[in-house]
C-alpha positions as CSV (number, residue, x, y, z in Angstrom):
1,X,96.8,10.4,-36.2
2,X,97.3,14.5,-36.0
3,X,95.8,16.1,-39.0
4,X,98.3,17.5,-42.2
5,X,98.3,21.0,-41.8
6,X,99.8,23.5,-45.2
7,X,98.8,26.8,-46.4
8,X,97.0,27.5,-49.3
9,X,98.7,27.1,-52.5
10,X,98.7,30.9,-53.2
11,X,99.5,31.9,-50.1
12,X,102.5,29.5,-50.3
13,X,103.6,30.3,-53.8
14,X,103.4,33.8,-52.9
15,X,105.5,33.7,-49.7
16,X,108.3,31.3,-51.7
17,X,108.1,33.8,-54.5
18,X,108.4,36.7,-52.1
19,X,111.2,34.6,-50.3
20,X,113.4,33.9,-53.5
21,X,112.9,37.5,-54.5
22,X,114.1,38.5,-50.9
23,X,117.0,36.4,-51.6
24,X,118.6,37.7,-54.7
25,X,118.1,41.2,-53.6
26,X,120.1,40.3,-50.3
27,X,122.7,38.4,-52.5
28,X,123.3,41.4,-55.2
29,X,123.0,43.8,-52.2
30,X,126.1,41.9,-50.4
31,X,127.6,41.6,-53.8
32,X,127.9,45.4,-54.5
33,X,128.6,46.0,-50.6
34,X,132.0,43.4,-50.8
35,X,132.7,45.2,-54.4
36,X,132.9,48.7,-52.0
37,X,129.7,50.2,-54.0
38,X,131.1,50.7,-57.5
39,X,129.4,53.7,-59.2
40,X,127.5,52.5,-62.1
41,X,127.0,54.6,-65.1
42,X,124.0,54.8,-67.1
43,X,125.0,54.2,-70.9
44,X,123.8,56.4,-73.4
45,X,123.0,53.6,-76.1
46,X,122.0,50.2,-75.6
47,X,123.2,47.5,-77.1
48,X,122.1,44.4,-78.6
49,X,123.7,42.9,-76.5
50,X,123.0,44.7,-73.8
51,X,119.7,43.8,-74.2
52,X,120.2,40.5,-74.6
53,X,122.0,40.0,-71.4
54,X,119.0,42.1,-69.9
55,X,116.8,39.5,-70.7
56,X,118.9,36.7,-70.2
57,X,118.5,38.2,-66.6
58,X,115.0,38.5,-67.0
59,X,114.3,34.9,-67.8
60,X,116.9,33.9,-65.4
61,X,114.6,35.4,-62.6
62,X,111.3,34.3,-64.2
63,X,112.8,30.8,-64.7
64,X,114.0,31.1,-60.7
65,X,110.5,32.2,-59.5
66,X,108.7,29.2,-61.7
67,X,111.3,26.5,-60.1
68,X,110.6,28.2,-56.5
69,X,106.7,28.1,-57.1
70,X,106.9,24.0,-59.3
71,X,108.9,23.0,-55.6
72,X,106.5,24.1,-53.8
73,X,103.4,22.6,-55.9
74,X,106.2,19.3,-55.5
75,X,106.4,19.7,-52.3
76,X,102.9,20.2,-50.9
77,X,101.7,17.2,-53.6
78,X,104.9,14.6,-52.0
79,X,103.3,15.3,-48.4
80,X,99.6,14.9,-49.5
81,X,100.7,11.9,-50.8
82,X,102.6,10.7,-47.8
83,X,99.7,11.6,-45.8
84,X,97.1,10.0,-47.7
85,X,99.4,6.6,-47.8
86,X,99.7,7.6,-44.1
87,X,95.9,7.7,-43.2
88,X,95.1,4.5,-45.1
89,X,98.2,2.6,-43.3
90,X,96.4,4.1,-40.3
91,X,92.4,3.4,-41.5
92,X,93.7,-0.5,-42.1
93,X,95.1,-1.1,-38.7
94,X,91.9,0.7,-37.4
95,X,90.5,-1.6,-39.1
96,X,92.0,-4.5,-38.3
97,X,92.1,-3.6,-34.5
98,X,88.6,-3.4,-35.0
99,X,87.8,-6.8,-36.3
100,X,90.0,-7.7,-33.3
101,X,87.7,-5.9,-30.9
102,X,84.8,-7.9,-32.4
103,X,86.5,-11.1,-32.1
104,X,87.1,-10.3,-28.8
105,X,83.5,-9.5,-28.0
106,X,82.5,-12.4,-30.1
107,X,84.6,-14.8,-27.8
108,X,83.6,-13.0,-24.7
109,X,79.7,-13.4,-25.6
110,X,80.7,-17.1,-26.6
111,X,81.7,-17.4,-23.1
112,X,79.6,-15.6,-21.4
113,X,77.2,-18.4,-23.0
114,X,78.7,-21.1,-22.7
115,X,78.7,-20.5,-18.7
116,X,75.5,-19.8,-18.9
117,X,74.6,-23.0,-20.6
118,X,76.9,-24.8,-18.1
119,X,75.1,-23.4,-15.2
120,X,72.2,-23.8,-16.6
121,X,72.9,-27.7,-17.2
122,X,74.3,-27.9,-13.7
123,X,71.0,-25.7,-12.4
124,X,69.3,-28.7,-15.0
125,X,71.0,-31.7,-13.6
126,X,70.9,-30.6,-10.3
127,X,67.0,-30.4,-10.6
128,X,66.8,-33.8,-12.6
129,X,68.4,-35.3,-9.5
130,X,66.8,-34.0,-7.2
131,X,63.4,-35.6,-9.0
132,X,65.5,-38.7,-9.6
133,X,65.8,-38.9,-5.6
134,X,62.3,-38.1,-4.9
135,X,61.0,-40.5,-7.4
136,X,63.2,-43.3,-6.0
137,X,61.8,-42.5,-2.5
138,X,58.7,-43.0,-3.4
139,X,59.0,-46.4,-5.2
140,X,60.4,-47.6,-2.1
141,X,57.5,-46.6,0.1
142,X,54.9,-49.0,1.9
143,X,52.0,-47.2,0.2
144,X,50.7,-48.8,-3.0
145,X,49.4,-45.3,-4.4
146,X,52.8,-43.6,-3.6
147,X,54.6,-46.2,-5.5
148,X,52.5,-45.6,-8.1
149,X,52.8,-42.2,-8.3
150,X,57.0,-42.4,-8.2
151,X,56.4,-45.1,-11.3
152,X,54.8,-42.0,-13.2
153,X,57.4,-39.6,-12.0
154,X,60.3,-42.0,-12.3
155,X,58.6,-42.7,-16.5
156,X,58.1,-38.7,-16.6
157,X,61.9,-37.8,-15.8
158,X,63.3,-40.4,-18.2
159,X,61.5,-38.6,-20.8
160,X,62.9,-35.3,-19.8
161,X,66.2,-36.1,-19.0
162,X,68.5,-38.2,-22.3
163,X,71.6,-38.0,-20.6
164,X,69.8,-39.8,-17.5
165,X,67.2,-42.0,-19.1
166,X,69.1,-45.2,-19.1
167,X,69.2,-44.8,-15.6
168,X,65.6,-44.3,-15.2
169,X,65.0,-47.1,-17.5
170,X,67.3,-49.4,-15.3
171,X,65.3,-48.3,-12.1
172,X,61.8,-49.6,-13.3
173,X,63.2,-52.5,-14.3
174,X,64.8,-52.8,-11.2
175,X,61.7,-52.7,-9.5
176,X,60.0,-55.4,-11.7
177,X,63.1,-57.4,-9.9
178,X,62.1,-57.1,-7.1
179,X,60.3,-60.2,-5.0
180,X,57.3,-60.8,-6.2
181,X,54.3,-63.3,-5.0
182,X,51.2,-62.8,-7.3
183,X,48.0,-62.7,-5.7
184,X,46.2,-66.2,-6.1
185,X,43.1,-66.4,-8.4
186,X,40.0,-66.6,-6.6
187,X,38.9,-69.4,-9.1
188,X,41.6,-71.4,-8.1
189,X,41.3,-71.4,-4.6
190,X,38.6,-72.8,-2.5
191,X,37.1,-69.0,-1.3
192,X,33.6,-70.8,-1.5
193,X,33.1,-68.0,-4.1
194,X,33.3,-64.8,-0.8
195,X,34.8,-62.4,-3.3
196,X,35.1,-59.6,-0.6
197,X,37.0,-62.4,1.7
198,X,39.6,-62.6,-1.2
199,X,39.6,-59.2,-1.6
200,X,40.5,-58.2,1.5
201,X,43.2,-60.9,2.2
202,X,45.4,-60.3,-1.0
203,X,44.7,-56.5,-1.0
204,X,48.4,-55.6,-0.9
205,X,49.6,-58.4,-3.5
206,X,46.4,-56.6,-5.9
207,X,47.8,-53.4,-4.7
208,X,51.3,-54.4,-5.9
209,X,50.0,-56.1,-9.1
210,X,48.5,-52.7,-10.0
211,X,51.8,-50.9,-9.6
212,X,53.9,-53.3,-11.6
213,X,51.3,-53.8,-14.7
214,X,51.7,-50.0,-14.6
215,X,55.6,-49.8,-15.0
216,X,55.0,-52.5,-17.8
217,X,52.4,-50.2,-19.6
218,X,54.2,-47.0,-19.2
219,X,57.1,-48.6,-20.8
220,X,55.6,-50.0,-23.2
221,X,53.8,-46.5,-24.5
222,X,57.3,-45.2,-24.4
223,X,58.6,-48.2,-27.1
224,X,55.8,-47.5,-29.4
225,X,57.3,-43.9,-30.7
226,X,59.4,-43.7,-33.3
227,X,62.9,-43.8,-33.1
228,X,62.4,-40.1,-34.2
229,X,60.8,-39.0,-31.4
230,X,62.9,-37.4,-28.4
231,X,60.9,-39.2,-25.9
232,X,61.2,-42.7,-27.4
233,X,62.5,-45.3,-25.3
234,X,63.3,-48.1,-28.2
235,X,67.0,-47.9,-28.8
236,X,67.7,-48.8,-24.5
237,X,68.6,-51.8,-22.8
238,X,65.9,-53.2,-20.5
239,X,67.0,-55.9,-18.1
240,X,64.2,-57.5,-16.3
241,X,66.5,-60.7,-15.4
242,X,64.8,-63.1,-12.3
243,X,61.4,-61.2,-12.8
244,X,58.3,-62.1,-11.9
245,X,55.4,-61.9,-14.7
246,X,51.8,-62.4,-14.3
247,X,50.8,-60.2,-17.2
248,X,51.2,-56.8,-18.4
249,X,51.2,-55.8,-22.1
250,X,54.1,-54.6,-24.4
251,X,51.9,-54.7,-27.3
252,X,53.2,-53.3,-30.4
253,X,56.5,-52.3,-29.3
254,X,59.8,-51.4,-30.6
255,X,62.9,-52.8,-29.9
256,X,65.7,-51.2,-31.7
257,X,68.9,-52.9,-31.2
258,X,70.2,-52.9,-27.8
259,X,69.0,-56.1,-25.3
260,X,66.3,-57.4,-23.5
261,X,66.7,-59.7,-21.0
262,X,64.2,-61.7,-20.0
263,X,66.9,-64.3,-17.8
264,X,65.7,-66.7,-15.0
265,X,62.1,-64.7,-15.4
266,X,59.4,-66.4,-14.5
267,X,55.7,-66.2,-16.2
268,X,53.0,-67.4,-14.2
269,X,49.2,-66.4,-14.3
270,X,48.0,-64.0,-16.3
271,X,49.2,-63.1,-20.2
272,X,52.0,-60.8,-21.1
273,X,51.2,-59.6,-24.4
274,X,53.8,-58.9,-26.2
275,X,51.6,-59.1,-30.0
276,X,53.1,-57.2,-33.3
277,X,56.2,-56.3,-31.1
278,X,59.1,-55.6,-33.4
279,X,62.7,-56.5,-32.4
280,X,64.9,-54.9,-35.3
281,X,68.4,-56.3,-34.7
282,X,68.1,-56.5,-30.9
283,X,68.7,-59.4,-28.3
284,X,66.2,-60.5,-26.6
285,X,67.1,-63.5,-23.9
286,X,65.0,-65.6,-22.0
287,X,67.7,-68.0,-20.8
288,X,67.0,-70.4,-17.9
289,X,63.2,-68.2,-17.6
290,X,60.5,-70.6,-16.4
291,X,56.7,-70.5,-18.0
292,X,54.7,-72.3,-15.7
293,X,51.4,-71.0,-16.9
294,X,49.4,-68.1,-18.1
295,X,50.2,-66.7,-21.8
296,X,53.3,-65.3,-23.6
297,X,51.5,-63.9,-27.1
298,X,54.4,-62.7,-29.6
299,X,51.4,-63.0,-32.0
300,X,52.5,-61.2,-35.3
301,X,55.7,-60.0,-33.5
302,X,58.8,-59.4,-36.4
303,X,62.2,-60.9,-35.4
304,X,64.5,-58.7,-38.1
305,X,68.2,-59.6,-37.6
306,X,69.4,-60.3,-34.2
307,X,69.0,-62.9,-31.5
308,X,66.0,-64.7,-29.5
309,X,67.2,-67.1,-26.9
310,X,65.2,-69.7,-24.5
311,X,68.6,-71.5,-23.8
312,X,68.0,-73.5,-21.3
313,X,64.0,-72.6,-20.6
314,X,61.6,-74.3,-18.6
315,X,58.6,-74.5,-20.4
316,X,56.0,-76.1,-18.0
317,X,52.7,-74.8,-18.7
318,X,52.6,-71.7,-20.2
319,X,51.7,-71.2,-23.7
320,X,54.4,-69.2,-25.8
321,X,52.7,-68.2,-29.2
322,X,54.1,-67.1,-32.7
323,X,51.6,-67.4,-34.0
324,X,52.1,-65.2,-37.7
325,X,55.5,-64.1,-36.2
326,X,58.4,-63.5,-38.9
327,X,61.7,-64.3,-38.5
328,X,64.0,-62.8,-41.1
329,X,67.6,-63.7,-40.6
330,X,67.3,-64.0,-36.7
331,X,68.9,-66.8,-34.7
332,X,66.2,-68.6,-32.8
333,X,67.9,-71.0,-29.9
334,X,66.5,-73.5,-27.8
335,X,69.4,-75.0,-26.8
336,X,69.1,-77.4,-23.8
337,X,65.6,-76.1,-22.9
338,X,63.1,-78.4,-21.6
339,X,59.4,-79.5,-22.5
340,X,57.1,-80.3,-19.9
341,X,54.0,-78.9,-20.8
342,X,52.2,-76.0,-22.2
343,X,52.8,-74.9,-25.8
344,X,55.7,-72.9,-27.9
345,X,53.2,-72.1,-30.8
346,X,54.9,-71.3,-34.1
347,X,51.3,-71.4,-36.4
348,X,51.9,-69.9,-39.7
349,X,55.3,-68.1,-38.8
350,X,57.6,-67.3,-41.7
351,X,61.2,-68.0,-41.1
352,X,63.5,-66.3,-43.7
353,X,66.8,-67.6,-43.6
354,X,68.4,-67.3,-39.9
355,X,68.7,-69.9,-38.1
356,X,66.7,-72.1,-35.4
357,X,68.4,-74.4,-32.9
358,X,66.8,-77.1,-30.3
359,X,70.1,-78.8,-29.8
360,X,70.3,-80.6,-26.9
361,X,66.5,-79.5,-25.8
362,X,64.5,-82.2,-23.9
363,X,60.6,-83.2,-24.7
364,X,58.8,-84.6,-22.1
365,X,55.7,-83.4,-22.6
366,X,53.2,-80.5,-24.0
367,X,54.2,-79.1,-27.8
368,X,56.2,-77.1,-29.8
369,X,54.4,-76.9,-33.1
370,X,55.5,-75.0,-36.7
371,X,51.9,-75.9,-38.0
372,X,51.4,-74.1,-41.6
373,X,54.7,-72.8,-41.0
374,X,57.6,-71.3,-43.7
375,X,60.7,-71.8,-43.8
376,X,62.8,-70.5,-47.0
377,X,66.6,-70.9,-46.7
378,X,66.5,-71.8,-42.7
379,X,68.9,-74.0,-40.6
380,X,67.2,-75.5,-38.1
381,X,68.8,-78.2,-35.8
382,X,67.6,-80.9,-33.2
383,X,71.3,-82.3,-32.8
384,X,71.2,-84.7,-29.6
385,X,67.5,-83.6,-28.8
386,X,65.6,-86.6,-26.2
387,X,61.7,-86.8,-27.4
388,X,60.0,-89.0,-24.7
389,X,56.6,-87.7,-24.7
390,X,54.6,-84.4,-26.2
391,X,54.7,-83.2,-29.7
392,X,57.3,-81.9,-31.8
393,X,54.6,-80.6,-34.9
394,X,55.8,-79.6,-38.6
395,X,52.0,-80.5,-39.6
396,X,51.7,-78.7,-42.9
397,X,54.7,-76.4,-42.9
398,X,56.3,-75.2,-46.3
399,X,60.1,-76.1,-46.5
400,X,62.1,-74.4,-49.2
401,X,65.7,-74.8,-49.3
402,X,67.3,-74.9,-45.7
403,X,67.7,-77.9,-43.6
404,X,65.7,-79.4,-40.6
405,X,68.5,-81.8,-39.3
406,X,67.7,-84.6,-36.8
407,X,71.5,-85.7,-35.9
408,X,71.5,-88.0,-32.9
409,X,68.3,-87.6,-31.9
410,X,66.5,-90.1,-29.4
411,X,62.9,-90.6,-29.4
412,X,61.7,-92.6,-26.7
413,X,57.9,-91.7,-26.8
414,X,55.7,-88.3,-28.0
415,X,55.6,-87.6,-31.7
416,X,57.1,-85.7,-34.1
417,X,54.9,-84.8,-37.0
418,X,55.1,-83.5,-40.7
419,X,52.2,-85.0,-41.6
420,X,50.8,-82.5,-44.9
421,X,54.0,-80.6,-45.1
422,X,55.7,-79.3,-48.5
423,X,59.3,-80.0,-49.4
424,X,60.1,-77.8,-52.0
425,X,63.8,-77.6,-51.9
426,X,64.5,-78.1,-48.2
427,X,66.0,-80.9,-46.2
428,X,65.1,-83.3,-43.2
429,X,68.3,-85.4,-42.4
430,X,67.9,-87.8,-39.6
431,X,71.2,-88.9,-38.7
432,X,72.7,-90.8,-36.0
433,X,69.4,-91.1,-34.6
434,X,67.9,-93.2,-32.2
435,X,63.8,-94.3,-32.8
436,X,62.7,-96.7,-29.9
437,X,59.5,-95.6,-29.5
438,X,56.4,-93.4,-30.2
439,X,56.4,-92.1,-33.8
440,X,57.9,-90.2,-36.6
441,X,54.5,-89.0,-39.3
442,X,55.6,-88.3,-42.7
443,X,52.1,-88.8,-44.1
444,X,50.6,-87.0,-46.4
445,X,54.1,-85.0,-47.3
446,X,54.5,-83.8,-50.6
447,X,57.8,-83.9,-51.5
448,X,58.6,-82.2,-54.9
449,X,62.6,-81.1,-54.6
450,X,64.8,-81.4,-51.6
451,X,64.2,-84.7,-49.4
452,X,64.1,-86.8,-46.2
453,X,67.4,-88.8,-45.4
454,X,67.4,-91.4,-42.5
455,X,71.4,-92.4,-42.4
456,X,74.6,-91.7,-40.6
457,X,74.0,-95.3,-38.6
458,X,70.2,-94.9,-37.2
459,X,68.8,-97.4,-35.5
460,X,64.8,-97.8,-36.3
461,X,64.3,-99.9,-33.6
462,X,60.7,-99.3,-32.0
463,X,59.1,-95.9,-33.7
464,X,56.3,-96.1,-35.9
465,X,57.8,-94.1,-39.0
466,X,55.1,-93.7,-41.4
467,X,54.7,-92.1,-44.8
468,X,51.0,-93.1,-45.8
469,X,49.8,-91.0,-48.8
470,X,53.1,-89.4,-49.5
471,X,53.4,-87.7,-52.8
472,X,56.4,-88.1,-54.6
473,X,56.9,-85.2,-57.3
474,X,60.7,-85.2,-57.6
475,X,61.8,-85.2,-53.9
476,X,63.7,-88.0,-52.3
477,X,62.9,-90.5,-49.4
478,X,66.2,-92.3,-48.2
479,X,67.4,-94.8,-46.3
480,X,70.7,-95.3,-46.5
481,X,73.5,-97.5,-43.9
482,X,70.8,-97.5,-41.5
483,X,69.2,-100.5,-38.5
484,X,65.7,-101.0,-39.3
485,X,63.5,-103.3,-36.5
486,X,60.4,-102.0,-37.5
487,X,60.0,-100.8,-41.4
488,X,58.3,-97.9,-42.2
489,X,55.1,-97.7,-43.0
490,X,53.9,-96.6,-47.0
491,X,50.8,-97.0,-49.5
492,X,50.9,-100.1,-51.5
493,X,52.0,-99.1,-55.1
494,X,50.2,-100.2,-57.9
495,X,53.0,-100.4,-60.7
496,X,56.4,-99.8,-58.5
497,X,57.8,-97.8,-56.2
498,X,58.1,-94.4,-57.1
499,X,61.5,-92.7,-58.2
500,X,63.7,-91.0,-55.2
501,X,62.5,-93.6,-52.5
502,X,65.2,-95.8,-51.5
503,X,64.3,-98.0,-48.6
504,X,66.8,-99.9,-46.8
């Protein structure tokens, strides 16, 4: 904006002055030239009024040459002030273009690093898969030691790269997928105790042992951080579906929602630890998996919401233990599984509400035991279970509330036991059952609220049922529209029967 340029207020007052002056001189100059220069005669007196109109004059010219010099102070004030209103006009868009200018280098630095971030990602994925390829390409070698070394490179990238660490997850346990024949115990073959014979024939199946224990380990360490951590690996799916397992350890683990699937795995030799492991709302599934031997430990593991399912399981010689496991409102499900050895080990688990289902399940043989056991508030079922040989053990279990319901159950041989066990409010409701053979214990029970109902048309036809030393403290023993062949077996009472047994 140009500058205001005036003269200085003297200078200017004196040239209007001089200006006005210039004026009337002109004007009373052309005024006697058009009157043809009349002579003018002095007068020899004044008059008053004369000398009134002289001063009249006077004041007429002073009066003139303060109006010419107030205009000009009028004047020079009206364009300072137009000026000044000009310049600030002018200082806020100067302003305002210069906030614009900032936004402007604001949003060009924004982009500037946003494609620096983007090329830097891209630079960032670019090297993540190239490790991702090299990593894979080394699981897949012939050489035990190189596949070892891609299981710690394949573990290493999932912790460096989120956006790519299901993937990475999904690989190892890919790998545990894979076709797997476990190297035979020397104790269990006839090696006539040559070690280095052994040794040397099942080197690569040692070799390959080594390599998976390790993926199970490195996992493992990654599922023990905290869900705080960047690194931890506990909120993932893991899918190790038709796996082979002869050991490992995923002690102390954390499973944080998401699934694990254990389907159609198998567990042979060896023990997979999988002790104080907690699952906090996830799924874990070992549908149609087969134990044939060797040791599944959950041993103090915490089931906290969610789902554990052995629907349709095998369990041929393995022993599962719960041992001090708690369930708190988790769904336990047996469904259709099948006992035919080894052990499912529930010793001293607490079950807090949820629910537990054998429907359907078949006993042949081995045990599945809830010795010492607790159960407040939970629903367990047996509906149209087949016992014909092993144990089914509530020896000494706590019942509160909740109901262990029998409903057309068959049992043809084995045992099922509740021999020492507390009723304190919960139910056992055999209905529609089947007994033709080996026996049903009730001894020892101490039954203070809740109760054991045989009805719904069972037929007692060839199970020992016996309640020796029961202790009757306000619970209930009925039998009610039931077929009894053989009568259950209780203590003589000296007086009468005691109140809440009805017998048929």
């Amino acid at each position: 904006m140009p500058a205001l340029h005036l003269w200085g207020i003297r200078q200017a007052i004196g040239l209007a002055v001089a200006a006005a002056i210039l004026l009337v001189v002109t004007m009373v100059v052309f005024a006697l030239w058009y009157a043809g220069w009349p002579g003018i005669e002095r007068a020899s007196v004044v008059t008053p009024g004369t000398l009134f109109d002289l001063l009249k004059l006077v004041f007429a010219v002073v009066a003139g040459i303060g109006g010419v010099a107030a205009l000009v102070v009028a004047y020079r004030r009206q364009r300072v002030a137009e000026h000044t209103s000009q310049l600030a006009e002018f200082s806020h868009e100067l302003a305002h273009a210069a906030d614009q200018r900032a936004e402007i280098a604001k949003a060009l630095a924004q982009v500037a690093d946003d494609r620096a971030q983007v090329e830097a990602e891209r630079n960032g994925v670019r090297l993540f898969n190239e490790r991702f390829a090299k990593a894979s390409e080394q699981l897949g070698s012939d050489k035990a030691a190189v596949r070892l070394a891609g299981v710690y490179a394949m573990a290493g990238l999932a912790d460096d790269w989120k956006n790519g660490r299901q993937t990475c997850i999904e690989v190892l346990c890919a790998y545990l997928r894979m076709p797997y024949a476990p190297p035979p115990d020397i104790e269990g073959n006839d090696r006539s105790g040559n070690v280095g014979e052994w040794r040397g024939e099942n080197l690569a199946a040692r070799q390959e042992r080594e390599v998976r224990h390790t993926v199970i380990r490195l996992i493992g360490d990654r599922l023990k951080r905290s869900l705080g951590d960047e690194t931890s690996w506990c909120a993932y799916d893991f899918d190790f579906t038709g796996a082979v397992f002869d050991g490992g350890s995923l002690a102390n683990a954390t499973f944080s929602g998401g699934r694990v699937l254990f389907i159609g795995a198998t567990f042979t030799s060896g023990a997979l630890l999988l002790e104080g492991v907690n699952f906090d709302h996830a799924y874990a599934c070992f549908n149609d998996a087969v134990f044939n031997s060797g040791v599944v430990s959950f041993i103090g593991a915490t089931f906290d919401g969610g789902q554990l399912a052995f629907i349709g399981a095998v369990f041929n010689g393995s022993i599962v233990d719960f041992t001090n496991a708690t369930f708190s409102e988790a769904n336990v499900n047996f469904q259709d599984a099948t006992f035919s050895g080894g052990k499912v080990d529930f010793t001293s688990a607490a079950f807090n509400g949820g629910k537990l289902s054998c429907q359907a399940a078949k006993f042949n043989n081995g045990e599945l035991g809830f010795y010492r056991a607790t159960f407040d508030g939970l629903e367990a079922t047996f509906l149209a279970s087949v016992i014909r040989g092993g144990v089914v053990s509530f020896v000494g279990c706590r019942h509160e509330l909740g109901e262990l319901y029998f409903g057309g159950v068959r049992v043809i041989g084995g045992t099922v036991d509740f021999s020492g066990a507390e009723l304190r409010g919960g139910t056992v409701d055999v209905d529609g059952s089947i007994l033709e053979g080996g026996s049903m214990l009730f001894d020892q029970v101490l039954l203070i609220r809740g109760g054991i109902y045989f009805g719904g048309g069972s037929r007692l036809t060839g199970t020992m049922l016996s309640f020796r030393a029961a202790y009757f403290e306000g619970g209930e023993v009925w039998f009610t529209a039931v077929h009894v062949d053989v009568p259950p077996v209780f203590d003589g009472w000296a007086d009468a029967a005691p109140t809440g047994l009805r017998l048929p």
